[in-house]
N, C-alpha and C positions, 0 to 999 in steps of 0.2 A: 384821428386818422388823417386829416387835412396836415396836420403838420407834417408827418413823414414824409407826404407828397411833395408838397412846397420844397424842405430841404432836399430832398434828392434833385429837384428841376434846377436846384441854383446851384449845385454841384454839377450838373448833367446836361446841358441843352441841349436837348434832342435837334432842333431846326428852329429856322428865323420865320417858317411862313406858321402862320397861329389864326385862330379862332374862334374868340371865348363869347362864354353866355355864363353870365351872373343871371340864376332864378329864370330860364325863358331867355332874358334879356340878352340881346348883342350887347359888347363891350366895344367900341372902335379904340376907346384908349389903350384895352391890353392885347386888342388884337395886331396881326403882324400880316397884314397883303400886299405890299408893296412891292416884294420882290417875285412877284408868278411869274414863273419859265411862263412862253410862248407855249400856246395848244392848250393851256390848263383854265377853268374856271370852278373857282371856290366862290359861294355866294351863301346867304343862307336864304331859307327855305321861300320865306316873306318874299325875296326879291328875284329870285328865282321863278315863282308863279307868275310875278307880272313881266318878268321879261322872256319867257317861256312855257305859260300853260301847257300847250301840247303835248312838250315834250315831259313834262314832270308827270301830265297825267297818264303817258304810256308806259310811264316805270311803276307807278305807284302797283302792287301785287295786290291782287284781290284771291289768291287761291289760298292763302291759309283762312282764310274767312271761311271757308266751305267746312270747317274742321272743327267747328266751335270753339274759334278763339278768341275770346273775350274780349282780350285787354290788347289784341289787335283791335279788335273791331271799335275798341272805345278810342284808340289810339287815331287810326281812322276819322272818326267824329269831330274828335278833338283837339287833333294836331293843331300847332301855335309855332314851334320852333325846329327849329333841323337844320341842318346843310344839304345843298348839293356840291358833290364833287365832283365836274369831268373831264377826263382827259382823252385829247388826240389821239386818233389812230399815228402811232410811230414814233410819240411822245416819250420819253424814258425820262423819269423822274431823281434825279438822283438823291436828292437829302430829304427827308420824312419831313412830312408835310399832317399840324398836329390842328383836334378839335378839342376844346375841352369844354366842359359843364361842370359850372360849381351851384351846389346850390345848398340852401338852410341858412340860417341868420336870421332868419323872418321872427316874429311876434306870434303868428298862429301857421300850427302846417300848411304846407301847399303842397300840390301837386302837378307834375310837368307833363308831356305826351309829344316829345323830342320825334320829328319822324325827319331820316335819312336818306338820300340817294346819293350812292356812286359806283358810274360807269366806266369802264376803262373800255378803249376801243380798242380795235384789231392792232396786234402788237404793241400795244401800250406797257409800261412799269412804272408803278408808285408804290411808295411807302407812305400809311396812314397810321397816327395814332390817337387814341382816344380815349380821354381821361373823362372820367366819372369823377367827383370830391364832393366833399361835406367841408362847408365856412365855417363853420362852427358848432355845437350843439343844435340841437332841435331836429323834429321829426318833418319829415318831407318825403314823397311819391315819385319816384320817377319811372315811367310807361313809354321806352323807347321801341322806336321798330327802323330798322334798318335795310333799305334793299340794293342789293349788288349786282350790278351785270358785270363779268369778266370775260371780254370781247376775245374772239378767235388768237390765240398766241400771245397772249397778254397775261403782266402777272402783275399779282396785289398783293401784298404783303400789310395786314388788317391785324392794329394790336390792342387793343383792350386792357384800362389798369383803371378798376374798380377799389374805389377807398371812400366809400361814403360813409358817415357818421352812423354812431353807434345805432340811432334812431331809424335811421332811414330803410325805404323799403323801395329796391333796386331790380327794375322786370326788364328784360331788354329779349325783342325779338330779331333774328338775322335772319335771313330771306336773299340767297346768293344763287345766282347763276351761272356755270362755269363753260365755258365755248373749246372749242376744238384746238387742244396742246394747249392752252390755257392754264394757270398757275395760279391755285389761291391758297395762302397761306393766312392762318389765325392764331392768336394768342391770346387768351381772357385769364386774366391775373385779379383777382379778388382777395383782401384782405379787410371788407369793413361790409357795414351795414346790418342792419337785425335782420333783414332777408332778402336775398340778392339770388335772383334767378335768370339763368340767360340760356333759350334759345334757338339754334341754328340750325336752318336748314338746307342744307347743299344738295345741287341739282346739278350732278354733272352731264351736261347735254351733247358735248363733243368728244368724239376718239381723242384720245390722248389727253384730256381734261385730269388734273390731279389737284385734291386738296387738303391741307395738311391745318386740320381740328385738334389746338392742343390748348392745354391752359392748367393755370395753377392757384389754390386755392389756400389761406392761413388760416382762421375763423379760431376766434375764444368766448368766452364770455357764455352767450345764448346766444349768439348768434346762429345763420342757419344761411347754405348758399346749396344752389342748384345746379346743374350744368347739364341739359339734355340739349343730344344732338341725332339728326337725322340723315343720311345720306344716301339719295338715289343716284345708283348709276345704273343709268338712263338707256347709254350704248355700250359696243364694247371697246377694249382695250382703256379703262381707266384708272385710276390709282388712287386710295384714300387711304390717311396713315392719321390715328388717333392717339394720343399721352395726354393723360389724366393724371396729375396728382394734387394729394391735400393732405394740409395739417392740423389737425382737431384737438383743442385743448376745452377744459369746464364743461361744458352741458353743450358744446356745441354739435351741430349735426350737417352732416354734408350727402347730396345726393348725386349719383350720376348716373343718367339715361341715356345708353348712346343705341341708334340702331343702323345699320349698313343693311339696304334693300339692294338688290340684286336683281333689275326685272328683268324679265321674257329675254331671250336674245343678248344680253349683256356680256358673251363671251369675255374669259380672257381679263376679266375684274381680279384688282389685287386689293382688297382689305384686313386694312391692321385696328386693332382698338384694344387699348389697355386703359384701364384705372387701378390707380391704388393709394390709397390713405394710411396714413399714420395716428395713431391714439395717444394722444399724451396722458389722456385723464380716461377713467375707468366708465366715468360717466359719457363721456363725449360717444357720438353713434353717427357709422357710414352704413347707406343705403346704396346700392349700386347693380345695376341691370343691364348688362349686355345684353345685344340685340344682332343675330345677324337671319334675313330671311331674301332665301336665296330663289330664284325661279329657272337659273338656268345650269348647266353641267360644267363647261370649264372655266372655274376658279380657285383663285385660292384667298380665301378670306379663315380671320382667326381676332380671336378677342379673351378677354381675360381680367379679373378683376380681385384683387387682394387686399384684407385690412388687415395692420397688427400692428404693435407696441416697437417701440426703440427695443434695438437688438440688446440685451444684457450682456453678451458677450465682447461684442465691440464697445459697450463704454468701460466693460472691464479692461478691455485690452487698452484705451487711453487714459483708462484712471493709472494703469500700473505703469506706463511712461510718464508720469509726473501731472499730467493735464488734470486741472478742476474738472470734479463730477459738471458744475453749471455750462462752463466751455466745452467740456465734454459733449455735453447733451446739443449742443448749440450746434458744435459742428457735422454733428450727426443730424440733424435736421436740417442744415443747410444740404448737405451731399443727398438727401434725399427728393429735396426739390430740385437738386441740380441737372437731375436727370431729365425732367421735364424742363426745362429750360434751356435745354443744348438742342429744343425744337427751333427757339427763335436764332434765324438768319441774319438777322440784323445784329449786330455788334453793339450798337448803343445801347438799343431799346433791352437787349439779353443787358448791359451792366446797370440800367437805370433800372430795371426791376429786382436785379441781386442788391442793391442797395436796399431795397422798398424790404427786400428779405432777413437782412441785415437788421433794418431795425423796427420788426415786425416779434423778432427773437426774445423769449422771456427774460433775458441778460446779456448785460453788455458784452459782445464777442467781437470790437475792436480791436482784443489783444491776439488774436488767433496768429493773424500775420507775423506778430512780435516774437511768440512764442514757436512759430516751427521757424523762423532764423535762428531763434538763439538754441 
């Protein structure tokens, strides 16, 4: 899984400002801070309590703890590693600014408990991205939690690309807060790990707050990935737009939990939320639970969720224009993840994750390009 990753970063540079932790560990070798825009501080977590307690301990979120969660609350305990990310009220950030986490190579498993914070202030815009990978073979724990403030008129653009080894066992909690015409956008792209579970939960506090929960999921083998999401709006006039999709090959199993709350007062609420998966194999199994619980009269909120097999009729229709059954099938699974993918605004980060899909694919589909020229 780590290889697809690597190649696609050395075809792709996302951005010059970088972050990495080998196992916990900072890297200053592979890391890249040199070039921080004015208004911005990247630091990790370690150096951040000593040169800011205060401030780290008024972010740190203690209300999902009230919920019995666990692997918060061990996260909590145990935290060792993490970034903070802040940016200026008026700061606009133009080129994505990346964290990564590798971990496995070790002799006996370990386990990590990565915990997060970044705030964007009043009218602030950054692009963050964040890689999860596996160095190699072997089993390893990672128990991240993540918290976001997105300050009044300010937008975040938060991408997520999970490829941990086949071993590994992948929990990530998000914990966001969204402020008044505030912009938060996500993407959680998973194609590795033996169980990969993330998360989110969106608090939109301000009129005109909108946030846009999408991601996409490949999974073969036995592997198994989750993706629950929550979303209060809080006030009114707000906007929440959900896409889900996955592809499920062998005995793999994929779940998705999304729920859109609607409290007291929250006039004038617009929610969307779709999931839907693909079965390659007879065995592979989608679970999936829309959620919408409303409290107040004018809205309009809708969800929906469907699983099925590759269409027979359109791979007929490419087998009888000359196309391989295997390309066939390839580019039918690509145009079905591509729907969920024309969520992400970003231009890069959307082609660095079609690559990851590319060659995530049961067979070489390389030639697709080759063959609608010729």
């Amino acid at each position: 899984r780590s290889r697809g990753l690597g190649d696609v970063y050395k075809r792709q540079t996302l951005n010059q400002i970088r972050l990495v932790y080998v196992n916990g560990i900072i890297r200053p070798d592979l890391s890249n801070l040199t070039n921080l825009p004015d208004g911005i501080s990247f630091e990790p977590l370690t150096q951040a309590l000593e040169n800011d307690p205060e401030f780290i301990e008024s972010q740190l979120s203690t209300e999902e703890l009230k919920y019995d969660q666990g692997f918060s609350a061990l996260n909590a305990a145990m935290m060792e590693s993490g970034t903070v990310f802040r940016v200026a009220k008026g700061v606009q950030v133009k080129e994505p600014i990346e964290i990564v986490y590798m971990n496995g190579g070790t002799d006996a498993p370990i386990i990590r408990h990565p915990h997060n914070v970044f705030v964007l202030e009043a009218g602030s815009q950054a692009t963050l991205v964040m890689r999860h990978a596996g160095i190699a073979t072997g089993a390893y724990f990672n128990n991240a939690v993540t918290e976001i403030v997105v300050g009044d008129g300010a937008i975040l653009k938060h991408y997520t690309l999970q490829t941990d080894c086949m071993e590994a066992i992948h929990l990530s909690t998000v914990n966001v807060r969204v402020g008044k015409d505030a912009t938060y956008e996500t993407f959680n792209f998973a194609i590795g790990g033996r169980l990969s579970r993330t998360e989110t939960r969106v608090r939109l506090e301000g009129r005109g707050a909108h946030c846009n929960l999408s991601g996409a999921y490949m999974m073969r083998g036995r592997e198994h990935c989750d993706n629950i999401t929550i979303v209060d709006h809080l006030v009114p006039d707000t906007t929440a737009r959900e896409v889900f999709k996955g592809v499920l090959d062998d005995e793999a199993r994929g779940v998705f939990q999304g729920k859109l709350i609607v409290h007291k007062d929250a006039q004038r609420t617009n929610g969307h939320q779709l999931s839907r998966a693909l079965l390659l194999s007879d065995r592979a199994e989608m679970d999936a639970k829309p959620e919408l619980e409303i409290y107040a009269d004018d809205v309009k909120c809708s969800h929906g969720a469907t699983t099925g097999q590759i269409d027979e009729n359109a791979l007929f229709y490419l087998r009888s224009r000359g196309v391989p059954e295997a390309l066939a099938r390839n580019l039918l699974i690509q145009s079905f993840i591509a729907e969920a993918l024309e969520e992400i605004s970003d231009e890069k980060v959307r082609e660095a994750i079609t690559s990851l899909v590319v060659d995530w694919l049961p067979a070489e589909c390389f030639l697709a390009d080759e063959w609608v020229q010729a």
